[in-house]
MILOMI-562154 format. One line per 2 residues: number of its first residue (from 1); for each residue x, y, z of N, C-alpha, C. Coordinates in Angstrom, 3 decimals, always signed. Layout:
// MILOMI-562154
NUM) X:Y:Z:X:Y:Z:X:Y:Z; ...;
***
This chain:
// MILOMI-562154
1) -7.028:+63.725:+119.425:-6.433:+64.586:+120.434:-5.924:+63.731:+121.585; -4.755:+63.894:+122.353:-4.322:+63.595:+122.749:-4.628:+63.650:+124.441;
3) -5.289:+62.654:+125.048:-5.544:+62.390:+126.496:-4.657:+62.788:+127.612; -4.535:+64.091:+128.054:-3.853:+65.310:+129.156:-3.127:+63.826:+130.241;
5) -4.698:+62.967:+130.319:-4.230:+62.108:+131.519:-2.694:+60.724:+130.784; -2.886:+60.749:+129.844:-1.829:+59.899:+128.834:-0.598:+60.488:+128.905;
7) -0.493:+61.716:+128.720:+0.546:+62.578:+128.263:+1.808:+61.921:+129.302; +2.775:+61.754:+128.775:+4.013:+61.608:+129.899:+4.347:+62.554:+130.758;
9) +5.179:+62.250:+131.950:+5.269:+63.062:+133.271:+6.234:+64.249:+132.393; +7.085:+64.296:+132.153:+8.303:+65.197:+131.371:+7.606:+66.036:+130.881;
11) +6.370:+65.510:+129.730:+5.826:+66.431:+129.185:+5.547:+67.365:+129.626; +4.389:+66.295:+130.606:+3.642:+67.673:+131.258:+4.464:+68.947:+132.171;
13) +5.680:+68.419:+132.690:+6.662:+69.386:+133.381:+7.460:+70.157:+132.869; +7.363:+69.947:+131.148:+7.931:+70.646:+130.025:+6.843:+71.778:+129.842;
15) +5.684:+71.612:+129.827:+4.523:+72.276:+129.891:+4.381:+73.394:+130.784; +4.752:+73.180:+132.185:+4.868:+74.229:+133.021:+6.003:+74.810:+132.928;
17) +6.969:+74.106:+132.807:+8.165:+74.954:+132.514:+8.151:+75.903:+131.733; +7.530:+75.973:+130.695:+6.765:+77.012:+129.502:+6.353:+78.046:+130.118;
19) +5.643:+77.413:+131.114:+4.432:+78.704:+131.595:+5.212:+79.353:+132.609; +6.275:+78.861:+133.647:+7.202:+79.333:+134.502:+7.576:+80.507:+133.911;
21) +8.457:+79.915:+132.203:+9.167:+81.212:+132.110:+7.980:+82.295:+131.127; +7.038:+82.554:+131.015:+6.009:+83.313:+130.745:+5.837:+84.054:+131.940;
23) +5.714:+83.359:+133.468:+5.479:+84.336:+134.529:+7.071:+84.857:+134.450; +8.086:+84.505:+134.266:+9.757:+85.519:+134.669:+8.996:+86.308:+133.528;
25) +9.121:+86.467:+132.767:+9.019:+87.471:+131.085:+8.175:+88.852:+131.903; +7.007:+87.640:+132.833:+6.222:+89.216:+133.137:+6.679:+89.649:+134.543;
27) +7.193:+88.934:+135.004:+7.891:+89.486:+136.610:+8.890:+90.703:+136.278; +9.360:+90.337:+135.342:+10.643:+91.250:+134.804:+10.096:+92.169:+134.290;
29) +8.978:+92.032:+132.860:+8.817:+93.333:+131.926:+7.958:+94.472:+132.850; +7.042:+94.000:+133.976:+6.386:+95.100:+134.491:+6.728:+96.065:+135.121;
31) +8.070:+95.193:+136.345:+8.566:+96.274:+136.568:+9.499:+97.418:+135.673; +10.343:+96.506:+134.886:+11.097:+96.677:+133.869:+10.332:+98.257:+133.369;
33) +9.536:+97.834:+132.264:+8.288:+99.122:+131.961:+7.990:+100.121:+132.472; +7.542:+100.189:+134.064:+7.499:+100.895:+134.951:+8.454:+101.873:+135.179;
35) +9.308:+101.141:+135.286:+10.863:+102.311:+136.037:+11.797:+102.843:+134.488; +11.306:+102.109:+133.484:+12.322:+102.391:+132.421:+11.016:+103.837:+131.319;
37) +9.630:+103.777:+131.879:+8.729:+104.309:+130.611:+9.006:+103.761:+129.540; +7.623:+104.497:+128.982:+7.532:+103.676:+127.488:+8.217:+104.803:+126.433;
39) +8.944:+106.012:+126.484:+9.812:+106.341:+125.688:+11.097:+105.508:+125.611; +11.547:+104.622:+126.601:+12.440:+103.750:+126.563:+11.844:+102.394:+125.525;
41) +10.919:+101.745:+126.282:+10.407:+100.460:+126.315:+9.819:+100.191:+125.302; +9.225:+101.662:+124.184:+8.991:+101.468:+123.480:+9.007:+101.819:+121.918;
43) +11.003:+102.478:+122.432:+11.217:+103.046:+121.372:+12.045:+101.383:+120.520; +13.139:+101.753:+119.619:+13.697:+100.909:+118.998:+14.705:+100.622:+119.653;
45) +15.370:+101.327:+120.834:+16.254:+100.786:+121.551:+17.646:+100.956:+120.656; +17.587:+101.956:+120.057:+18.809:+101.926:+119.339:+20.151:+102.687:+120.830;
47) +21.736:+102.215:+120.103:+22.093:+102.615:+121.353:+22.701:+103.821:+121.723; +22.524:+104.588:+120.610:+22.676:+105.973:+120.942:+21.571:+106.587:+121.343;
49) +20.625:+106.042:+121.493:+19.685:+106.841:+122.107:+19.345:+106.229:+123.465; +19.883:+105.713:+124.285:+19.564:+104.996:+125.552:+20.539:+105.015:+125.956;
51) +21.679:+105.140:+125.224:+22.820:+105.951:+126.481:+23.797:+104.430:+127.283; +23.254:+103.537:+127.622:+23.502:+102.802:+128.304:+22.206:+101.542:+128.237;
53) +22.662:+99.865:+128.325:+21.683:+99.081:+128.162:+20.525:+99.682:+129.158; +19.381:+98.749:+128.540:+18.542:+99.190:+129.791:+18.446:+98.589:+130.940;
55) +19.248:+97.048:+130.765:+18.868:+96.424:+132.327:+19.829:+97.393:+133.201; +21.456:+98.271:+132.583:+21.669:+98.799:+133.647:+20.853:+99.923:+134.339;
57) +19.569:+100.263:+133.278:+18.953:+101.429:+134.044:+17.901:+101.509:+134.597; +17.743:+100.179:+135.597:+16.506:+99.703:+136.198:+17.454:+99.250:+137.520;
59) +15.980:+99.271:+138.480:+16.705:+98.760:+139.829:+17.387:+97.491:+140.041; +18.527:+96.983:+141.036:+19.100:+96.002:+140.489:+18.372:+94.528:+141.365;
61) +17.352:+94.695:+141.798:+16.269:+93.561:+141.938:+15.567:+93.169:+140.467; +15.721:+94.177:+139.572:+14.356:+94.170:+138.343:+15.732:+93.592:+137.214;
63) +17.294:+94.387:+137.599:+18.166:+93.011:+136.459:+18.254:+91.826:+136.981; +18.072:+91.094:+138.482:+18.262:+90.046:+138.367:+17.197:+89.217:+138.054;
65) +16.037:+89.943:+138.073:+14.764:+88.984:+137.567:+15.362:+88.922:+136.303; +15.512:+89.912:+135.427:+15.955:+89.636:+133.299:+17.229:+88.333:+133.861;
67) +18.385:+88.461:+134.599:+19.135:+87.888:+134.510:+19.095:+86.015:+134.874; +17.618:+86.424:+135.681:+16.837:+84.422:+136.005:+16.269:+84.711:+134.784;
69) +15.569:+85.197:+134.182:+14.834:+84.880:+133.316:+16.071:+84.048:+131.558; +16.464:+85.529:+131.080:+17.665:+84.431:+130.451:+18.042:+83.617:+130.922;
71) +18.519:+83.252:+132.411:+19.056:+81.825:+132.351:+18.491:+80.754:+132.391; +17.077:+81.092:+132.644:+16.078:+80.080:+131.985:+16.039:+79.353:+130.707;
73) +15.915:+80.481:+129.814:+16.221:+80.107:+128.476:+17.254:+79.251:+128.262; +18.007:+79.684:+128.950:+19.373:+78.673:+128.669:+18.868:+77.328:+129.095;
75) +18.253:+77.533:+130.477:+18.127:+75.816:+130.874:+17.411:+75.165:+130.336; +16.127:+75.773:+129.695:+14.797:+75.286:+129.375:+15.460:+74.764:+128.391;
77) +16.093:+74.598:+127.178:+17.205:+74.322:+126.434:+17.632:+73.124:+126.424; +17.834:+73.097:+127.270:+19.099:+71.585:+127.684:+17.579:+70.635:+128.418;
79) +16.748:+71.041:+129.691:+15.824:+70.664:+129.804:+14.611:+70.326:+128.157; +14.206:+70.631:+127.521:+13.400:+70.652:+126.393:+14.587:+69.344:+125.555;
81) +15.714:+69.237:+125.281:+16.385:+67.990:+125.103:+16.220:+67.096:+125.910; +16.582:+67.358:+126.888:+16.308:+65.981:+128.022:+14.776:+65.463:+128.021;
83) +13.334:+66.533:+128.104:+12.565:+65.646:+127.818:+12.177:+64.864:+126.557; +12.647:+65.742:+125.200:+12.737:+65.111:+124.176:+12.766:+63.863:+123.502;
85) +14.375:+63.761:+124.463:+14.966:+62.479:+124.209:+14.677:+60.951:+125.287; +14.173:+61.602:+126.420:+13.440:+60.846:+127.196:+12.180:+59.809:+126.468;
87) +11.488:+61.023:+126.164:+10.088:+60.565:+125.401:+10.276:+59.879:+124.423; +10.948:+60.522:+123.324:+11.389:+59.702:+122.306:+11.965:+58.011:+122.320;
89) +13.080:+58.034:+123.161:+13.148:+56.889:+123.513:+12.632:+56.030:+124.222; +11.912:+56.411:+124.811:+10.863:+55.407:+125.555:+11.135:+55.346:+126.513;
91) +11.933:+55.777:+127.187:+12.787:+55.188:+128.398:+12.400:+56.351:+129.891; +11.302:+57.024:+129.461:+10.627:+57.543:+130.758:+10.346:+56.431:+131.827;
93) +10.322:+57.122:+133.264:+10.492:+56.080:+134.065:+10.083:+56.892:+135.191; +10.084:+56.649:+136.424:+9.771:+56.995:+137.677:+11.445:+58.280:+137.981;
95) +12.067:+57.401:+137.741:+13.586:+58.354:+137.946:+13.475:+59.649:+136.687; +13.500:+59.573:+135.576:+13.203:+60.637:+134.905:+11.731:+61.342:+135.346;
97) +11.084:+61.084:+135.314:+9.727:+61.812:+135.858:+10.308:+62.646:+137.286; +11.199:+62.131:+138.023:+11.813:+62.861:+139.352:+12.588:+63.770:+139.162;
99) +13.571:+63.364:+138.039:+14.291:+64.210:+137.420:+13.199:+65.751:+137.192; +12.675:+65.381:+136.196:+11.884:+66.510:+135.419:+11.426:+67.216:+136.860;
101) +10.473:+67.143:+137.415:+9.901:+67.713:+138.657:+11.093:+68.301:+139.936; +12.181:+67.696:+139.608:+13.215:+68.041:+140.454:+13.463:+69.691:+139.902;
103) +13.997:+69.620:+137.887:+14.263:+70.463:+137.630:+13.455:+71.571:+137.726; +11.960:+71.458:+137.646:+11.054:+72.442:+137.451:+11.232:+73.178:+139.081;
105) +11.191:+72.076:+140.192:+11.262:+72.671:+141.661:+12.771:+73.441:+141.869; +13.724:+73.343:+141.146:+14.451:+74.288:+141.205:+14.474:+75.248:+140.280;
107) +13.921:+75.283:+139.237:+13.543:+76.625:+138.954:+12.803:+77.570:+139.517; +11.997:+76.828:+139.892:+11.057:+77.890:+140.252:+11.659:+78.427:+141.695;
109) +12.676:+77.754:+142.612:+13.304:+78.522:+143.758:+14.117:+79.043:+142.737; +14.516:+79.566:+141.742:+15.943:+79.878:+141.355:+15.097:+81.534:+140.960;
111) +14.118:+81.556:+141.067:+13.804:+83.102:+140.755:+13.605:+83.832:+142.031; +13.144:+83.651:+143.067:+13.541:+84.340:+144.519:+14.783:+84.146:+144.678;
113) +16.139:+82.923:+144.597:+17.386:+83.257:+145.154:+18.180:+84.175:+144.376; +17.667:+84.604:+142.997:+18.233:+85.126:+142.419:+18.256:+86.782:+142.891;
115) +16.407:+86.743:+142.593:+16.057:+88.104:+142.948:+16.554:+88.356:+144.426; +16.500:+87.876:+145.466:+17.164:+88.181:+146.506:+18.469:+88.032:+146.984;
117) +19.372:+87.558:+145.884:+20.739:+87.169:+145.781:+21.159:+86.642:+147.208; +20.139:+85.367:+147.261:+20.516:+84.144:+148.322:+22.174:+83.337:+147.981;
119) +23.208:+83.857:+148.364:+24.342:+83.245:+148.218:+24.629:+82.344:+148.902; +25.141:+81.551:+149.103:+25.463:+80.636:+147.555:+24.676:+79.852:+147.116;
121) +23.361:+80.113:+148.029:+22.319:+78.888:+147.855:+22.122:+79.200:+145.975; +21.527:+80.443:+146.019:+21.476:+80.058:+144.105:+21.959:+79.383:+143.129;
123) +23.656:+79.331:+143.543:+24.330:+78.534:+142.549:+23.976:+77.085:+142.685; +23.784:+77.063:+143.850:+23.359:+75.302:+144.369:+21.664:+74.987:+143.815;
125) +21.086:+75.449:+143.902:+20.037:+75.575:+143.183:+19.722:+75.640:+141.479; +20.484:+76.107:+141.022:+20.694:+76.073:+139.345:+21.596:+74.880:+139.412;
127) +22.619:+74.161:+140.244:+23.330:+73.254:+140.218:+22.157:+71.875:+139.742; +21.221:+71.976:+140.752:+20.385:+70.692:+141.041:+19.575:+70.931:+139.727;
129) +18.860:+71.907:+139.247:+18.450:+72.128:+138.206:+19.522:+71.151:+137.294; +20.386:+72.032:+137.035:+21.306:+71.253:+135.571:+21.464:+69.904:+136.199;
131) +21.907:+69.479:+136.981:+22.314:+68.003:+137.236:+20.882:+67.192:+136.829; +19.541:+67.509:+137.370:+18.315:+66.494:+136.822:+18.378:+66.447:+135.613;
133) +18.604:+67.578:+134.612:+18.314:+67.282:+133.513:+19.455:+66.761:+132.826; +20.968:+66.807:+133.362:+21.799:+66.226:+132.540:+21.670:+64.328:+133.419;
135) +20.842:+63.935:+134.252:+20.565:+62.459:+134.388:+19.161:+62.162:+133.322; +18.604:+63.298:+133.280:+17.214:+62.787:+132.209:+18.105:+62.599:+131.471;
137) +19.106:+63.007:+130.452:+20.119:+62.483:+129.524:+20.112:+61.649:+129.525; +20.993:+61.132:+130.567:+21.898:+59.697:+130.573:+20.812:+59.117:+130.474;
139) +19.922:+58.910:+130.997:+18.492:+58.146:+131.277:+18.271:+57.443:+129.871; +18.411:+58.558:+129.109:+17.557:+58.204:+127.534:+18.311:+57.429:+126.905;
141) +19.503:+57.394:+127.181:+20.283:+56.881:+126.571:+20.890:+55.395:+126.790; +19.679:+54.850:+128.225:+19.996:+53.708:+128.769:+18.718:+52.494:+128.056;
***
């Protein structure tokens, strides 16, 4: 088994990043649940019977949490490559380890600017996000 204290920095920030988007999933589904019931939430969602998606039929604080949360997915994505290929190549370092922790610290602001539709700071915030992880790239590749 593998020594937590060994583990590389990426990893471990790949690790929370995991658990980040586990708390969006539930930031989103509770309220989500709540305001939509479980004749919605827990039917099949077919779309004649819901009339309309459901994020449009929730308050629009509770779509922009679903709407950070997918774009998580998206990042975690490109992030989960970048530490990948970091690790893999060996080429973790103090600058990728900054990287990684950079990206995770803007995620995790990117779910209040979202939910509170902090303009334009959000976009600048998912900016710094994608930019760490597209230098963990280059990184690996040096």
């Amino acid at each position: 088994m593998t020594d937590l204290v060994s583990l590389p920095q990426e990893i471990r920030v790949l690790a929370l990043a995991g658990l980040l988007q586990v708390l969006q999933i539930a930031a989103m589904a509770i309220p989500a649940n709540l305001e939509l019931g479980p004749g919605k939430t827990l039917s099949p969602r077919d779309p004649d019977r819901l009339g309309k998606p459901l994020m449009e039929q929730v308050r629009p604080i509770t779509g922009r949490l679903h709407r950070a949360m997918s774009n998580h997915f998206e990042g975690l994505i490109l992030f989960t490559l970048a530490v990948v290929t970091v690790t893999l190549s060996g080429n973790s370092s103090v600058f990728t380890q900054t990287c990684a922790w950079t990206y995770l610290a803007a995620r995790i602001l990117y779910v209040p600017a979202y939910a509170f539709g902090w303009m334009p700071w959000r976009s600048f915030i998912w900016l710094i996000g994608l930019l760490a992880t597209a230098l963990m790239i280059l990184a690996s590749l040096t």
